[in-house]
C-alpha positions in Angstrom: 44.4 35.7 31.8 45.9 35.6 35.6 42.9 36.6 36.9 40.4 33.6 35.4 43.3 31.3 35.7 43.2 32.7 39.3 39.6 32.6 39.7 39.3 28.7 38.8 42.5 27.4 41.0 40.7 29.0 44.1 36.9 27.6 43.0 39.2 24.4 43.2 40.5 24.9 46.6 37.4 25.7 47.8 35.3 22.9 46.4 38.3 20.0 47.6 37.3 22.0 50.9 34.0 21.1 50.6 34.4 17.8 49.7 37.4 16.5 51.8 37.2 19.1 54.9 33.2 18.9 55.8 33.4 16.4 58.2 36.4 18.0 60.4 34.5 21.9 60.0 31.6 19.7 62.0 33.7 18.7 64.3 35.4 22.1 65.2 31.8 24.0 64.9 30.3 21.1 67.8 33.3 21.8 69.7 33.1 25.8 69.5 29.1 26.0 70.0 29.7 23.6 73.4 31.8 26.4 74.8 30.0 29.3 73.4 27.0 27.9 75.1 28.4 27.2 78.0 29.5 31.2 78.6 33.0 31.0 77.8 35.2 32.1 74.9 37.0 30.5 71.5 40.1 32.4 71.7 41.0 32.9 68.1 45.1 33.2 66.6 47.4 33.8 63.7 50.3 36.0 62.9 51.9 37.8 59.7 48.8 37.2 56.8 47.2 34.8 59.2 45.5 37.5 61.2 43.6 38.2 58.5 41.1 35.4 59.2 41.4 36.5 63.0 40.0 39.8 62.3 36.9 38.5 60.1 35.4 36.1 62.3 35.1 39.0 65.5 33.8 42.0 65.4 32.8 41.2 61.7 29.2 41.0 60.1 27.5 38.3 61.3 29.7 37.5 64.2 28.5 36.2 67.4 29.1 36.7 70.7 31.7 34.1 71.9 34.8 34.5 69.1 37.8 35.9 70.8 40.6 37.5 68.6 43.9 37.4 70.4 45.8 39.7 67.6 49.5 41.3 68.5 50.4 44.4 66.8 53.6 43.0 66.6 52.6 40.2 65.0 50.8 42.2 62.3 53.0 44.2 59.5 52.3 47.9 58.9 54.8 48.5 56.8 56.9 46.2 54.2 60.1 47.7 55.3 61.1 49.9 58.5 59.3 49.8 61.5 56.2 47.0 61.6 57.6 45.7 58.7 57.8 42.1 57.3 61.0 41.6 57.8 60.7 42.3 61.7 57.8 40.3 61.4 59.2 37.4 60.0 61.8 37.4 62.7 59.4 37.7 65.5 57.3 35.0 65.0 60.4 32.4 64.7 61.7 33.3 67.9 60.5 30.8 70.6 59.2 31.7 73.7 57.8 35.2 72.2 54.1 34.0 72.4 54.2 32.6 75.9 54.9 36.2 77.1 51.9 37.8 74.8 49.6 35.1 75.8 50.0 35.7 79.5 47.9 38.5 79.0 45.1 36.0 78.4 43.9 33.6 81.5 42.9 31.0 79.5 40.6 28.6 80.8 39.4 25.2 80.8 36.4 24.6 78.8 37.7 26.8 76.3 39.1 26.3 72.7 41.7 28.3 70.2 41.6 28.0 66.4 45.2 28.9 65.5 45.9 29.5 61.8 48.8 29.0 60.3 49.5 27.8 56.4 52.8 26.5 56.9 52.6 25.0 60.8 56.1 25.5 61.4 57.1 28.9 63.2 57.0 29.4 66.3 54.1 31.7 67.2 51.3 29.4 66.4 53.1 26.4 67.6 53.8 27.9 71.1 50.1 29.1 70.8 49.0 25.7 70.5 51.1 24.2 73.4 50.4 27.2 75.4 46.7 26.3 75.0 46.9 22.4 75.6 48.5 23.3 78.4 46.1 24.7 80.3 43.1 22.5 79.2 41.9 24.2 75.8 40.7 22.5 73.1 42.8 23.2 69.8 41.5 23.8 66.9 44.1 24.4 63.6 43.6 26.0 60.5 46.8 24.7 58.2 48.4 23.2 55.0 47.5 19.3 55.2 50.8 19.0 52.6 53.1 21.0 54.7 52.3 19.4 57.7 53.1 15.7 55.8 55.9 17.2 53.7 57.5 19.8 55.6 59.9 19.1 58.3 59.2 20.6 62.1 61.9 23.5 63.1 61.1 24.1 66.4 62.6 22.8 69.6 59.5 20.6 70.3 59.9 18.4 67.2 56.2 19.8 66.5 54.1 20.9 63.6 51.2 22.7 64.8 48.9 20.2 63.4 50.8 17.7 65.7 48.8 19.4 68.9 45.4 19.7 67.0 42.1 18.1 68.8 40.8 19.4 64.8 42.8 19.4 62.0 41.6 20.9 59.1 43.4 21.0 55.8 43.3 24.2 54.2 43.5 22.0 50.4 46.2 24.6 49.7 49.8 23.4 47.8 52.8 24.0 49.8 53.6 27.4 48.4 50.5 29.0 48.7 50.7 30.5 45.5 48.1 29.3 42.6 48.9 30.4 39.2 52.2 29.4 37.0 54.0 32.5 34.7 55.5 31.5 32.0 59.5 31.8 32.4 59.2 32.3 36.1 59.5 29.4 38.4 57.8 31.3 40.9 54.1 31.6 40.9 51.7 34.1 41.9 48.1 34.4 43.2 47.9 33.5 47.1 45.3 30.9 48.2 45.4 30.6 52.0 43.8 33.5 53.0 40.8 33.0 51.1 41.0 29.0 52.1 41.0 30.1 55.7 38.5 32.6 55.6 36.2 30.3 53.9 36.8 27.7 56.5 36.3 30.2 59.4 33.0 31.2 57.9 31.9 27.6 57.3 32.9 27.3 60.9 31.4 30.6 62.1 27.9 29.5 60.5 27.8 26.0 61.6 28.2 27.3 64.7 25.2 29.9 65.0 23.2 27.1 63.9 24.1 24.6 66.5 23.7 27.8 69.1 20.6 27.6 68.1 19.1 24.2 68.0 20.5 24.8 71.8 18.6 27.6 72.5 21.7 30.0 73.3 20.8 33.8 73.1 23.3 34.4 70.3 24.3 38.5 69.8 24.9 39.2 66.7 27.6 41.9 64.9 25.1 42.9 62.2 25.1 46.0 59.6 23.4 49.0 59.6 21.9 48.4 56.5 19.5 45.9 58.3 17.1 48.3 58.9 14.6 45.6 60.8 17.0 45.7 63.4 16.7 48.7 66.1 19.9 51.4 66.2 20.2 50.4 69.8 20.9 46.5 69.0 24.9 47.2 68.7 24.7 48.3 72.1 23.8 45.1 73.7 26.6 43.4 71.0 29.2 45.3 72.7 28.0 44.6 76.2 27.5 40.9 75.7 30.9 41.2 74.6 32.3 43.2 77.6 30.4 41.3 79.6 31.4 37.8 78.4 35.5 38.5 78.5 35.6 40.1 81.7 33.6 37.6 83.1 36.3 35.0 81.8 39.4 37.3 82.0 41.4 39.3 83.0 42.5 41.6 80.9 
């Protein structure tokens, strides 16, 4: 029962997606294929479960040259409890001024843009990604809950929600806890949505993208399986240089 009861609250979420979210997608993937094309890099962020739509865009099937994961293995769990675990986790990403230090590895640029994901919008690490970002002249582009941001009161210092500092906002069409499906005698419910919402977004994104590369004639390299046989065994070697090529041409690492 949980798992069709699942199945039709995330078709939902994905279809209000569709229908309410289209226009701000568009908006993101015009900004993101202007600095692709121009050489430069979409940096991209999340922490705790919002990684997880960090790590699919770049290096992922059907990636292109361009996406640039910022990920912190301290801002990733590898364990539940101990060491890397959520709890550690959970505290990290509160604590302000954390980011700033793991972003100065980054020499973020002008010209550029970050999508920062984040379901709630209120801790501190994508918040201080965001203003680290606007700071220095990127555009910001965040993945988040529309109803938390409206409902939800801001925690941090700033007074800000990270949808407060988006040039894009776009509304995951996720409810406030995340969680989908009711149990009967349990007034918590079960079945996380915003992965999957953000992932779908980032792909709509991703897509919308190549296809405005594209119409603009940008030489797009493309992460691409193995069991595309029309493609030559040598073509993931010019993915990774492209790659190489295009952060060190914009950072320093």
């Amino acid at each position: 029962m949980s798992q069709l009861e699942y199945l039709k609250k995330i078709t939902e979420v994905i279809e209000k997606i569709g229908d309410e979210q289209t226009e701000n997608i568009k908006a993101a993937a015009d900004i993101c294929a202007e600095v692709i094309n121009s050489g430069k890099l979409v940096h991209l962020f999340g922490s705790g479960h919002s990684v997880l739509p960090v790590q699919d865009v770049f290096p992922r099937y059907g990636g292109v040259v361009g996406w640039h994961p910022c990920m912190d293995p301290r801002l990733m769990w590898n364990n539940v409890i101990g060491p890397g675990g959520a709890r550690e986790l959970l505290w990290i990403e509160r604590q302000e001024g954390y980011i700033r230090n793991f972003l100065q590895s980054y020499n973020f640029q002008q010209g550029e843009a970050i999508i920062v994901y984040s379901h709630g919008g209120l801790n501190a690490a994508p918040i201080e990604a965001a203003m680290y970002a606007k700071e220095r002249g990127l555009k910001v582009i965040a993945i988040t809950s529309g109803e938390n941001h409206k409902k939800a009161a801001a925690v941090h210092s700033s007074g800000n929600k990270l949808g407060d500092l988006a040039d894009v906002l776009i509304d995951n069409c996720c409810p406030l806890e995340d969680a989908l499906v009711a149990i009967p005698d349990y007034y918590q419910k079960v079945g996380a949505s915003s992965t999957v919402a953000a992932i779908t977004i980032s792909q709509s994104i991703a897509s919308e993208t190549a296809l405005r590369l594209q119409k603009l004639g940008h030489k797009m390299y493309i992460f691409v399986s193995p069991n595309v046989t029309e493609v030559p065994k040598e073509y993931m070697h010019e993915v990774y240089a492209s790659y190489t090529e295009t952060v060190l041409r914009n950072h320093n690492m």
